[in-house]
C-alpha positions as CSV (number, residue, x, y, z in Angstrom):
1,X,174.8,226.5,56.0
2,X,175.4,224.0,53.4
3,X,178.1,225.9,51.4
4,X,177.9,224.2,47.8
5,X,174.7,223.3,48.1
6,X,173.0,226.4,49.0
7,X,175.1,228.1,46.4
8,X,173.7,226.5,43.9
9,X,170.6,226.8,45.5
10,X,170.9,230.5,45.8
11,X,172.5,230.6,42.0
12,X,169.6,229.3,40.9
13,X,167.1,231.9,42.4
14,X,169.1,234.9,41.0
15,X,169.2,232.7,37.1
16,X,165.7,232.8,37.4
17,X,165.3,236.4,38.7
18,X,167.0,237.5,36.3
19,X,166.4,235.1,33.2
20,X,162.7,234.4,33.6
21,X,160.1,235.8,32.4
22,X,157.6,238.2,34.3
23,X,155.7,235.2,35.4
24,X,158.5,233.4,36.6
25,X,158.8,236.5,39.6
26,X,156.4,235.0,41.2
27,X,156.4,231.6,40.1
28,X,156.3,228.6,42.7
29,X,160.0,228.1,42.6
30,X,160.9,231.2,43.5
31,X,158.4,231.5,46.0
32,X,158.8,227.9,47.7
33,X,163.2,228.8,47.7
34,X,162.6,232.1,49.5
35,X,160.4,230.3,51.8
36,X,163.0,228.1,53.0
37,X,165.9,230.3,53.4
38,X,167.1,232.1,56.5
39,X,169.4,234.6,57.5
40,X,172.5,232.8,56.4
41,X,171.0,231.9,53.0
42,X,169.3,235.6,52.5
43,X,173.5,236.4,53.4
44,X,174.5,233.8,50.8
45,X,172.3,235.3,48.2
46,X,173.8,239.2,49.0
47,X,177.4,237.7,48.5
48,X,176.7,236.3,45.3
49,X,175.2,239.0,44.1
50,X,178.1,240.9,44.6
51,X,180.1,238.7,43.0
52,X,178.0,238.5,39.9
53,X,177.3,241.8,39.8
54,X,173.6,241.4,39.4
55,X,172.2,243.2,42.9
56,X,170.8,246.3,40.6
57,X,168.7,243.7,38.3
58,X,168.1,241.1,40.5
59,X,167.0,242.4,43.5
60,X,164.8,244.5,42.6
61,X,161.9,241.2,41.2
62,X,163.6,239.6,44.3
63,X,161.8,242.6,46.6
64,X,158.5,242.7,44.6
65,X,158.2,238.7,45.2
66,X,159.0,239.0,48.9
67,X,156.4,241.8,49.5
68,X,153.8,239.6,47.2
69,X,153.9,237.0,50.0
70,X,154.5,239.5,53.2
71,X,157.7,238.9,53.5
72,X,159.4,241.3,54.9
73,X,163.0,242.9,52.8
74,X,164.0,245.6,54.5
75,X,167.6,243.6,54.0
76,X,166.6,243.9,50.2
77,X,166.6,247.4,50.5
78,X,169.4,247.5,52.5
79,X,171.6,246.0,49.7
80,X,170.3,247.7,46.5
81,X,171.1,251.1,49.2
82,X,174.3,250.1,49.5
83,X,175.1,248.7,45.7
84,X,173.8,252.5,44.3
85,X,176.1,254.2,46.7
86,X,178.8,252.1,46.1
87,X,178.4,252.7,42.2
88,X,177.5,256.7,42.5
89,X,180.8,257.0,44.6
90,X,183.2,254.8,41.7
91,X,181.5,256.7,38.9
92,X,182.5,260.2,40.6
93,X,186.1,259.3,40.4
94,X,185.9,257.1,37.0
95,X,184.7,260.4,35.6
96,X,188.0,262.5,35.9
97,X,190.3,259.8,35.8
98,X,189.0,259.2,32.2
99,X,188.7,263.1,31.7
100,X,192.4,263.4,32.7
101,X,193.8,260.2,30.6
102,X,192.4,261.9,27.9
103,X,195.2,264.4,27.4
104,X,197.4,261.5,26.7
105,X,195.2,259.5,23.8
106,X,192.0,257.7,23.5
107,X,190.0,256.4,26.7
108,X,187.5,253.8,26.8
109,X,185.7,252.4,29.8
110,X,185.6,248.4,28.9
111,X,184.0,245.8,30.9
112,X,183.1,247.3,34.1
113,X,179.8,249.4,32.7
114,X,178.7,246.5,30.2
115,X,176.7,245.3,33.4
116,X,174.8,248.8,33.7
117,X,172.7,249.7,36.2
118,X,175.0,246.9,38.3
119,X,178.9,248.1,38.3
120,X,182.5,245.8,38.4
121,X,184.3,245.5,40.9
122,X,186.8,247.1,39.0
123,X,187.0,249.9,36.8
124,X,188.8,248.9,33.5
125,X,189.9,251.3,30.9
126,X,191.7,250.9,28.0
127,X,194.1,253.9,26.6
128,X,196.8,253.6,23.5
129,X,198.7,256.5,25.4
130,X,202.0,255.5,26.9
131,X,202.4,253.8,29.5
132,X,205.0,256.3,31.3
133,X,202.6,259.2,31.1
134,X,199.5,257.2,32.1
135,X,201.4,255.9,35.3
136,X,202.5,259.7,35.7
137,X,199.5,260.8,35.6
138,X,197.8,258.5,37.9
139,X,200.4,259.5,40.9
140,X,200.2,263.1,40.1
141,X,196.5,263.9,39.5
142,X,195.6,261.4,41.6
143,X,197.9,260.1,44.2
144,X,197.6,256.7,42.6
145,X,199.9,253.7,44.1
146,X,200.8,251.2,41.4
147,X,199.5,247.7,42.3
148,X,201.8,244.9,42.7
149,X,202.1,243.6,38.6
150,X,202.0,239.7,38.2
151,X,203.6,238.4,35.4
152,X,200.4,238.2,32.9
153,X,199.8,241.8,34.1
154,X,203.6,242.4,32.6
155,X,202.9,240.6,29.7
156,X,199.7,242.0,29.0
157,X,200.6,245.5,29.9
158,X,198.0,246.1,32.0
159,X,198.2,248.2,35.1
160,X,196.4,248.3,38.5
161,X,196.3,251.6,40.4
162,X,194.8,251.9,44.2
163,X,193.6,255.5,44.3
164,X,193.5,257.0,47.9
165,X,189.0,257.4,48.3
166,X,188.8,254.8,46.1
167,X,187.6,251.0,47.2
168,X,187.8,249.8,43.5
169,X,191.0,248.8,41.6
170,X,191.4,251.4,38.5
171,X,192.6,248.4,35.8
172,X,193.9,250.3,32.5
173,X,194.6,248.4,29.5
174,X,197.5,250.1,27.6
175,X,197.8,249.1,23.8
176,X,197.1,245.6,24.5
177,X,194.6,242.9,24.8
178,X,194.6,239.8,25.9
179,X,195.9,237.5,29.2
180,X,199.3,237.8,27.4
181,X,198.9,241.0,25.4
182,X,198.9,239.1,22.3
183,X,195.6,241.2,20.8
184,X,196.8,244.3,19.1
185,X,195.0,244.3,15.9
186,X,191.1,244.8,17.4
187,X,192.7,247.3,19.4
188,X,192.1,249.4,16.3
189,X,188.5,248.5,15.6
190,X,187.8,249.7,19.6
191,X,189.1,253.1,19.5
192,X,187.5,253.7,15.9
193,X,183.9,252.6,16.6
194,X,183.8,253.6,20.6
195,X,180.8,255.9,20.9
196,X,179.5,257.9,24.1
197,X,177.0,256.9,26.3
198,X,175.7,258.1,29.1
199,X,175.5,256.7,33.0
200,X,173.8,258.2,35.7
201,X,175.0,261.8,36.0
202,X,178.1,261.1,33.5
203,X,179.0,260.2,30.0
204,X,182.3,257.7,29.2
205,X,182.9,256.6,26.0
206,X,182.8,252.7,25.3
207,X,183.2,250.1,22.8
208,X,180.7,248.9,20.1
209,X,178.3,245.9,20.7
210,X,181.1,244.1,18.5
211,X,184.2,245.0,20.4
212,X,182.1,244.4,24.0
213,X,181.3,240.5,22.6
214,X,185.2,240.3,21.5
215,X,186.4,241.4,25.2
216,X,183.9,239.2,26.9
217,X,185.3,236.8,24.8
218,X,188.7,236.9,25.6
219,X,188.0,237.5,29.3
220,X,185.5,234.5,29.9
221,X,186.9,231.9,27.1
222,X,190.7,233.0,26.9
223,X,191.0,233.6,30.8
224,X,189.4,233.3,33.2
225,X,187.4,229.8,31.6
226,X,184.2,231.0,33.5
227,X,180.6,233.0,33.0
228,X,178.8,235.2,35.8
229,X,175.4,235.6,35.8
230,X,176.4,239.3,34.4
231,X,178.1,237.9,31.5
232,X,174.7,236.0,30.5
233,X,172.4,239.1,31.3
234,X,174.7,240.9,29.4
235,X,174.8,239.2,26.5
236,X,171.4,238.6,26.1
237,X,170.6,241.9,26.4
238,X,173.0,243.0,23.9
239,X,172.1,240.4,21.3
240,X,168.1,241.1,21.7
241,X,168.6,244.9,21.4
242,X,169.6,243.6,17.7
243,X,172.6,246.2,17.6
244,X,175.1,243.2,16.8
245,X,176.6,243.3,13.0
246,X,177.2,239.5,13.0
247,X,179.2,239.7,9.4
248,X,181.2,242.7,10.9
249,X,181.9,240.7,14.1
250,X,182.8,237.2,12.3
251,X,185.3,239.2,10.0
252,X,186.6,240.9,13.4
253,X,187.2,238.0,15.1
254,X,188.4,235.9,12.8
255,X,191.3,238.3,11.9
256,X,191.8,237.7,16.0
257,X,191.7,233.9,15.7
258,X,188.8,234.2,18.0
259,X,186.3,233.2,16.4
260,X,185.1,229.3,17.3
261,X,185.4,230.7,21.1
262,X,183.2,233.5,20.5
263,X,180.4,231.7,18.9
264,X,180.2,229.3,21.4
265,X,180.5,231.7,24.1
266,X,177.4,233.0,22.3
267,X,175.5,229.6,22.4
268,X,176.7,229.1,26.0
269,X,174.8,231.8,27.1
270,X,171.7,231.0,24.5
271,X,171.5,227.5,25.9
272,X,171.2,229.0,29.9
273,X,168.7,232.1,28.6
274,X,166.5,228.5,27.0
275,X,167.0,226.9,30.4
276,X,164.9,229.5,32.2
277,X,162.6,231.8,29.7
278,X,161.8,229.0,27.8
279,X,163.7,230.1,24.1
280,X,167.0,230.2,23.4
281,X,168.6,233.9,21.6
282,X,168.0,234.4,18.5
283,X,171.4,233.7,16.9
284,X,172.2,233.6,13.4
285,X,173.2,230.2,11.5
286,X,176.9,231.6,11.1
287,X,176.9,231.6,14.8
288,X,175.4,228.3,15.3
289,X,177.8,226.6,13.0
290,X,180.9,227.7,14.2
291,X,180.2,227.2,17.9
292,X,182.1,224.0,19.7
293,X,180.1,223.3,22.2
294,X,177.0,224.6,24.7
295,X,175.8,224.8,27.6
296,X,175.5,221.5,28.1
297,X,179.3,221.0,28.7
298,X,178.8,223.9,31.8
299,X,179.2,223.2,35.1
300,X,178.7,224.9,38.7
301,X,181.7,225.0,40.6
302,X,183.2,227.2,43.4
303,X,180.0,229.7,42.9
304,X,180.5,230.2,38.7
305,X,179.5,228.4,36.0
306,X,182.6,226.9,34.9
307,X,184.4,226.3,31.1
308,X,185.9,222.7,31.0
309,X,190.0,223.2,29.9
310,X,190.8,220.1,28.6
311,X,189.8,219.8,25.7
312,X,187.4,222.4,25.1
313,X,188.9,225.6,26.1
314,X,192.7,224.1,24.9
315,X,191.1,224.0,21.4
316,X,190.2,227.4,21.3
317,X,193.2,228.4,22.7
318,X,195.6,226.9,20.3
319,X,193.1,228.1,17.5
320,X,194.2,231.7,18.5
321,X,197.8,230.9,18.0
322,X,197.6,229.6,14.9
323,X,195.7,232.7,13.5
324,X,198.5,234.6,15.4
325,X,200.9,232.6,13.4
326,X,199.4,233.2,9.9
327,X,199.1,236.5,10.5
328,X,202.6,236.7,10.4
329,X,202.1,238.2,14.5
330,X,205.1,236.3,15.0
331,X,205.8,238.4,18.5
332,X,201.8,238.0,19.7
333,X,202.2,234.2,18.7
334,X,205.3,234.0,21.2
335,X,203.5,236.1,24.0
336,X,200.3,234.1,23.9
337,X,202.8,231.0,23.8
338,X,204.2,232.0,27.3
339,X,200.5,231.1,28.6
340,X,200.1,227.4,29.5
341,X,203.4,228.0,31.4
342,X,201.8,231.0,33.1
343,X,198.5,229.2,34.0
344,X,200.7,226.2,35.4
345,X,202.3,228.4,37.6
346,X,199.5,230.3,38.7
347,X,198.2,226.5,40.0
348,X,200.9,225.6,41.3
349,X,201.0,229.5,43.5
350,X,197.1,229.1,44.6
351,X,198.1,225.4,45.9
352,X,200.8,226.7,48.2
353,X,199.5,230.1,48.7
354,X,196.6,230.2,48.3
355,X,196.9,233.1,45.8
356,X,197.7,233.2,41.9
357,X,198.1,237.2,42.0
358,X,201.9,237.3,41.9
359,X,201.5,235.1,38.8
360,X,198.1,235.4,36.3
């Protein structure tokens, strides 16, 4: 199998799965691409699934197409089986862990149920209790292990626990956000407008449509410098279910010095909705200004849509630290600081490990 080219090949086919519109199920794309795939490609398109996090949403057209031409997808069902066990079985233990952090101060699930009915492949929380009695609490209620901590884990006091039962890594956020910890401030603005929702047979609190655009934000701009397919499906679907307070989230993330990277995270994923439904979100003119680039600066690489660094993403980086800095966040400036140093490490550990864990 063609590795790069059949990923995008099979990235593709999910974008439009997902993106398109109900004629586009069964348009001739689709139909001609799952034509000429075979059992390594139909493999291809399970793994990056997965990685996406999109089997629950995108599988599901994917089947109805299949059995429109005869197909057979017994494999399909084999997969979205799998995916709902895998998700009942990490919502069974998310459940108590949250019920039990409680004790200890507030508790909200962030990140891993924005992609709802699909599921991370971790479960991150974030709790302003203390660090001692969270960790405590972990290895007593739970027989938690602590995870080896990298440095940005350190700095961003962040902790991974590996709970016996329990394939997923429980990722709790304690206090701070951010690669370096240097977000403190819209810690506030979490807690205060969380609200509970429900998910299959339980209820977890999480954040406002706000807060959920300001983590994606720093996670996908301020990180990691690549979307998902989940991050676009996401988005969209929170920005069309019109529950964003755009004057709300400009003050928000302004105050966080994350502001330009937000907006254009927000055109980013407009511009790749356009590219397969035909029309773009529909964004408002304070959005549109503020953005510093689109989609058009995207590229596929290594099976994600990747953020160029230099200069784009370096921009909105030093943007955040000078909002730091008039803030008077003199500490937060000096953590976030620490991260081109961090990030040149962490290259410099994949090249000769092949892993940046100990490091980002």
């Amino acid at each position: 199998m063609d590795g790069p080219k059949n990923s995008t090949q099979c990235f593709t086919l999910l974008s439009r799965l997902l993106l398109g519109t109900d004629g586009n199920e069964s348009s001739k794309e689709i139909v001609q691409t799952i034509a000429s795939f075979g059992p390594q490609e139909f493999g291809g398109l399970w793994g990056l699934a997965t990685s996406h996090h999109v089997i629950m949403r995108a599988f599901p057209p994917l089947r109805r197409v299949m059995a429109a031409e005869g197909n057979g997808s017994d494999w399909v069902d084999r997969a979205i089986a799998k995916e709902q066990t895998r998700i009942h079985h990490a919502l069974s233990f998310l459940f108590p862990i949250c019920d039990a952090l409680e004790d200890l101060g507030d508790v909200i699930v962030i990140k891993s149920l924005d992609h709802w009915p699909d599921l991370g492949s971790d479960l991150d929380l974030y709790t302003n209790g203390e660090s001692v009695d969270v960790v405590a609490v972990m290895r007593e209620r739970f027989k938690a292990k602590v995870a080896r901590r990298s440095w940005g884990d350190r700095l961003a006091n962040k902790w991974n626990f590996i709970v016996p039962g329990l394939p997923e890594l429980v990722e709790v956020h304690i206090g701070r956000l951010g690669q370096t910890g240097e977000q403190v401030a819209i810690t506030d603005s979490l807690v205060a407008r969380a609200s509970d929702a429900q998910f299959g047979a339980h209820t977890f609190r999480v954040p406002a449509a706000e807060d959920r655009l300001i983590i994606s934000t720093l996670q996908r701009m301020y990180r990691h410098f690549y979307l998902r397919l989940c991050d676009i499906a996401d988005t969209a679907r929170l920005v069309e279910s019109d529950a964003v307070d755009y004057v709300y989230l400009r003050s928000l993330a302004r105050s966080a010095g994350l502001w330009d990277g937000l907006a254009t995270y927000l055109i980013i994923v407009s511009g790749y909705v356009k590219s397969y439904s035909g029309e773009g979100l529909a964004l408002p003119s304070l959005v549109t200004s503020a953005a510093r680039f689109g989609s058009e600066r995207m590229f596929f690489k290594r099976e994600f849509l990747r953020i160029p660094i230099f200069p784009q993403a370096a921009k909105l980086y030093v943007s955040e630290w000078e909002r730091l800095l008039l803030n008077g966040e003199l500490q937060n400036a000096l953590r976030l600081s620490l991260l081109p140093g961090l990030a040149a490490a962490a290259a410099l550990e994949l090249k000769i490990t092949g892993s940046d864990k100990g490091i980002w």
